[in-house]
N, C-alpha and C positions, 0 to 999 in steps of 0.2 A: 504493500500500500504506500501511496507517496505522501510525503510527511516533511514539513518543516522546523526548526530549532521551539517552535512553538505548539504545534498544530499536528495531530496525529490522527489519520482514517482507519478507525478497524473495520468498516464493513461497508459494501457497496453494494446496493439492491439488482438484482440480476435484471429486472424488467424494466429500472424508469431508473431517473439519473439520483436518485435518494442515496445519502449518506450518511452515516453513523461516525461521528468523531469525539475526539476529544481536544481541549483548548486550556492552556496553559496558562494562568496569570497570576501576576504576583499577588494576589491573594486567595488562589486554591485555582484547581481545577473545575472546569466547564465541560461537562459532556452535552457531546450537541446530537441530532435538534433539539433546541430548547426554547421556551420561550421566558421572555425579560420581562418581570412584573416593571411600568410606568413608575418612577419614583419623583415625580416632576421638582418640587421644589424639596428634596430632601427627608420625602416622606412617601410612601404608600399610601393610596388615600384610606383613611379607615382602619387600616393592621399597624400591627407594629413589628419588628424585625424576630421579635418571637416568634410571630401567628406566620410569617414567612418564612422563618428556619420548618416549623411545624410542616409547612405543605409544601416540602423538598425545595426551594426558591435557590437555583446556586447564581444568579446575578438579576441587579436589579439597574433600571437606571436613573441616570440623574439630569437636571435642564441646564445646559450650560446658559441659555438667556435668563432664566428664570432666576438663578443662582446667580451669576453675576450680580442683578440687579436687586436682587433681595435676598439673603443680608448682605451682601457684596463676596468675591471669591478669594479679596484678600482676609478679612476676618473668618472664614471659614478655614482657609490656610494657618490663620493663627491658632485657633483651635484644635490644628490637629488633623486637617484636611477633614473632606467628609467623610469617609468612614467611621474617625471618631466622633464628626460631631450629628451621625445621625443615629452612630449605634449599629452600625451593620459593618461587620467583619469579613465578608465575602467581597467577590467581585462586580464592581458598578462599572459600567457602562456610560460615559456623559457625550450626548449630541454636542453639535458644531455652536446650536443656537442661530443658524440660518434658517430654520426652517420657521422656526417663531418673528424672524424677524419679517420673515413673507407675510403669514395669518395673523399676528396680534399687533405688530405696529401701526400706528398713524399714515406714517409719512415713512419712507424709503427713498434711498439713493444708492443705484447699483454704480460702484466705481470698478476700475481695472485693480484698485488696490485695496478692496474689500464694499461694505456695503454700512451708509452713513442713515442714522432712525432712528427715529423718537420711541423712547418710554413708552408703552401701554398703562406704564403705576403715572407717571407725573410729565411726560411729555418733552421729558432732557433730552438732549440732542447726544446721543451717543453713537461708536461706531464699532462696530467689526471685521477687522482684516486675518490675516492668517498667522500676526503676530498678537492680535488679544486670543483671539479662540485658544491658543497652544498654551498661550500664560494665562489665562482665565484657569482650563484643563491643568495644566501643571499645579496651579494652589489647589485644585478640587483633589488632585492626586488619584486621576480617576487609573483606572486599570486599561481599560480602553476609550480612545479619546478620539473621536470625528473631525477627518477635516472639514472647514467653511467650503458650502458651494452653492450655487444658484440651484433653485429649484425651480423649473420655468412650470407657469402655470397651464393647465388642459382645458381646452386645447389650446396649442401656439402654433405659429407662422413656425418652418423649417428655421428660416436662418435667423429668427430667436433663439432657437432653441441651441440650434451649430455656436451664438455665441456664446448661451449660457453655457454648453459643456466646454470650448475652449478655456472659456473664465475657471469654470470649475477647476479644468487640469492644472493650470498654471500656479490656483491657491494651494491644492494638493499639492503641488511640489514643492513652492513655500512651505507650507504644513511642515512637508515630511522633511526638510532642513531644518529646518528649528528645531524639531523633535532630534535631528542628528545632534547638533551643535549644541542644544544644551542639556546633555546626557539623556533627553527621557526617553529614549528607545532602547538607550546601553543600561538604563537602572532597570530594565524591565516591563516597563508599561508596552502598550501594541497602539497606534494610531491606525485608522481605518479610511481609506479610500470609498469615495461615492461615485457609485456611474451617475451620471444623467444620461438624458436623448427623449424623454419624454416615449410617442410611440414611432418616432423612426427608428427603425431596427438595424441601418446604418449606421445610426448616431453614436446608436446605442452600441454596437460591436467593436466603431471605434475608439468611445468612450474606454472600455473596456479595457483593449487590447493595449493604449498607450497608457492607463494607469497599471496597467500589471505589469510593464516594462520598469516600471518606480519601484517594483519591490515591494510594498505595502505588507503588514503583519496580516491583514486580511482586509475584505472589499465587501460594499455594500450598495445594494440596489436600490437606487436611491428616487423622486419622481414618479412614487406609483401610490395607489390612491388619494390622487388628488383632485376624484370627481368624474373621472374616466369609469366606465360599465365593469363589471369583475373578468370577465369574458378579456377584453383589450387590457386590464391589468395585469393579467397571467401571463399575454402574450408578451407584454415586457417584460415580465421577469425570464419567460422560456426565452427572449429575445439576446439576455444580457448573461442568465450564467456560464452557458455552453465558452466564454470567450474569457474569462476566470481563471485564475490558477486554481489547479485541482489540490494543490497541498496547501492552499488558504483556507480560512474561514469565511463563510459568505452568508450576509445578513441584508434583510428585506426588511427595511423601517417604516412602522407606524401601520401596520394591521396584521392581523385580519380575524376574520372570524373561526369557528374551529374546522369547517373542513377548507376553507381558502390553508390556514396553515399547513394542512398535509397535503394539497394541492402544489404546495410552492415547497416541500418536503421529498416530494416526488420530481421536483424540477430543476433540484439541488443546493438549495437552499437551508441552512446547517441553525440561523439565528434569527428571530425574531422578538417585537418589543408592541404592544398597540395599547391604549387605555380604555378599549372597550369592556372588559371582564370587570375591571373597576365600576367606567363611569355608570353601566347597565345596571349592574348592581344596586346604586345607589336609588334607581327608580324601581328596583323589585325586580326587574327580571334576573333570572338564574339560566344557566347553560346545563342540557342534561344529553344522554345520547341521544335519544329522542327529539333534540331539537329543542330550542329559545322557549322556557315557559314562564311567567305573567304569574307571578306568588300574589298580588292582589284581584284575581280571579277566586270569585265566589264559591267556584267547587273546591277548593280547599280548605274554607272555612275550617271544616271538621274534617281534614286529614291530618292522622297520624304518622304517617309517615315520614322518612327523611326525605333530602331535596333526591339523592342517587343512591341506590343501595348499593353498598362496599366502597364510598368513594371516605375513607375515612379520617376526617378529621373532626376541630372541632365543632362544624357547625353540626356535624350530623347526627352528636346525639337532641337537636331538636327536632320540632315535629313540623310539616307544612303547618300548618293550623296555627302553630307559634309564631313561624318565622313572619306566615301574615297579618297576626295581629300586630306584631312589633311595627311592620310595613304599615298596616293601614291608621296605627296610631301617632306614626312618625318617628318612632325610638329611634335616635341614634345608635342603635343595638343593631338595628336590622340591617343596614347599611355594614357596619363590621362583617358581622355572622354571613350576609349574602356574598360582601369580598374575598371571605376567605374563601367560602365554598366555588365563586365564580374561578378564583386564581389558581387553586387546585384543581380545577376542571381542565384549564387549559396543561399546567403541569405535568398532569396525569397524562394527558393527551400525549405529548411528549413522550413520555418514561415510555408508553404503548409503544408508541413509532421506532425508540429505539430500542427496544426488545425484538422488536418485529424485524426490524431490519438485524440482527442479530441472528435470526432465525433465518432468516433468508424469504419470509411470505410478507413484505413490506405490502407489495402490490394489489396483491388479494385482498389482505388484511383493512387497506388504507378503501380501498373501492366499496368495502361491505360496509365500514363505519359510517363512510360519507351518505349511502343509500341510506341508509336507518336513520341519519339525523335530518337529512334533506325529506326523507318522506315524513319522519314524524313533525320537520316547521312546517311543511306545506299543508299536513290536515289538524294544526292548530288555529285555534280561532282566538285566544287568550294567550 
């Protein structure tokens, strides 16, 4: 199997391009596919680093925009970087903060030497180039750290897009000098390359093909759901891994749902991160194999039952009947209890995958889940 100073493949699915690995970082091991509980502003919304060690969590992530700006990334540094000062002893993962500066900012100025935007808290004129993202990430002392890149928005004109991934390339390589020059590739940590190319498959190949000539500790597909059909999403990620080093790590940022994740598991994609199991959560829905179900739906009143039988943690020694009173009275209880249960769902999903592909029936196995959950959301009314 081919494998780099970080990143080791023990198993490849004989029918589709799925991989079973393992990922090395300086605070434990990562077996992949996995997916990355949202940590946005230095917290899990609703758990705490407990209730995530409880439902196997081996890395979570962090906001580079978000953290910067609040509490700032140098007092977080002084503290002890994040790790100590959120409590979580494993491997975090912190974005570029380009993508936030796309979706929450005011105002925006895409320059050749980063991108200049107002505060979403107070409206300060701030900027981002490829020398705060690295030193913003270095006081965060993340494990793995994103380079800054244009995210061009769906759909776009072609030679937008040609220029956001040119722009992209060129920060990546900044990026990946800074991380040379001021030890933080040689202490350890991994920084991650982004394709862009939106849906030219061109773009996108090219993208690819001259960030892998950079060496990168591993590469992410970057540009996909951002409003494009699931159908034309896939088709970018099938469009972007095939041109990937096969002995990197390769991460799909910011979804998806549970069978999009074995879809894009199947397409060779090893890492994934989205705040849906969170945010859904928090309005009551729960993720079951069966498909998305609606805990403030009336036929559960009086179930005793848990959310999944054998899915065990802590939410499950309660009953539906509980978890929707809590729901329908507002308890910030319910909101926990359905986090944990939502984040375990996806978790568990994972550990399957990589059993599976262990065994060698990825294919099969992944084709029969997706039918059972796709059938039972399509004859849910709740």
């Amino acid at each position: 199997m081919p494998t780099s100073p970080h990143f080791q493949l023990l198993a490849m699915d004989p029918a589709s391009a799925a991989r079973r690995g393992r990922l090395q970082t300086r605070h434990g091991i990562v077996e992949t596919p996995i997916f990355m509980p949202v940590g946005t502003q230095g917290t899990v919304k609703a758990v705490t680093p407990a209730h995530l060690h409880e439902i196997g969590a081996q890395i979570i992530l962090g906001n580079t925009y978000h953290l910067n700006l609040r509490p700032g990334s140098d007092l977080v540094r002084d503290l002890g970087g994040l790790h100590t000062f959120m409590g979580w002893d494993r491997p975090i993962l912190t974005d570029s903060g380009g993508f936030q500066v796309f979706s929450l900012a005011k105002l925006r100025e895409i320059r050749d030497d980063g991108i200049a935007f107002q505060s979403h808290i107070d409206g300060a004129r701030l900027f981002l180039g490829p020398k705060e993202v690295m030193e913003i990430q270095g006081n965060l002392g993340s494990d793995i750290a994103m380079v800054i890149d244009e995210c061009p928005p769906w759909p776009c004109e072609k030679d937008a897009c040609a220029a956001a991934v040119a722009r992209s390339h060129r920060w990546a390589e900044q990026c990946r000098q800074i991380a040379v020059e001021s030890g933080f590739l040689s202490a350890g940590h991994h920084v991650f390359a982004i394709v862009q190319g939106s849906t030219f498959d061109d773009l996108r190949r090219e993208a690819a093909e001259s960030l892998s000539e950079l060496d990168f500790p591993g590469y992410a597909v970057g540009g996909v759901s951002v409003g494009e059909p699931e159908p034309e999403m896939l088709k970018q990620v099938g469009a972007t891994t095939p041109y990937l080093p096969v002995n990197k790590p390769r991460y799909t940022m910011g979804l998806g749902t549970p069978p999009q994740l074995l879809k894009m598991v199947a397409l060779g994609v090893d890492m994934f991160d989205c705040v849906m199991p969170t945010r859904v959560a928090r309005n009551g829905l729960v993720f079951t194999p069966d498909g998305p179900m609606n805990i403030r739906n009336e036929r559960f009143r009086r179930d005793p039952r848990p959310l999944v039988e054998g899915l065990d943690n802590y939410t499950r020694r309660f009953s539906r009947a509980y978890l929707r009173h809590l729901q329908m009275s507002g308890e910030m209880l319910a909101g926990t209890l359905l986090t944990i249960h939502n984040l375990h769902f996806y978790l568990d999903l994972m550990t399957q995958a990589r059993a599976h592909l262990e065994a060698g029936d990825f294919t099969p196995w992944s084709r029969a889940w997706i039918e059972r959950y796709e059938a039972g959301a399509s004859g849910r009314s709740g």
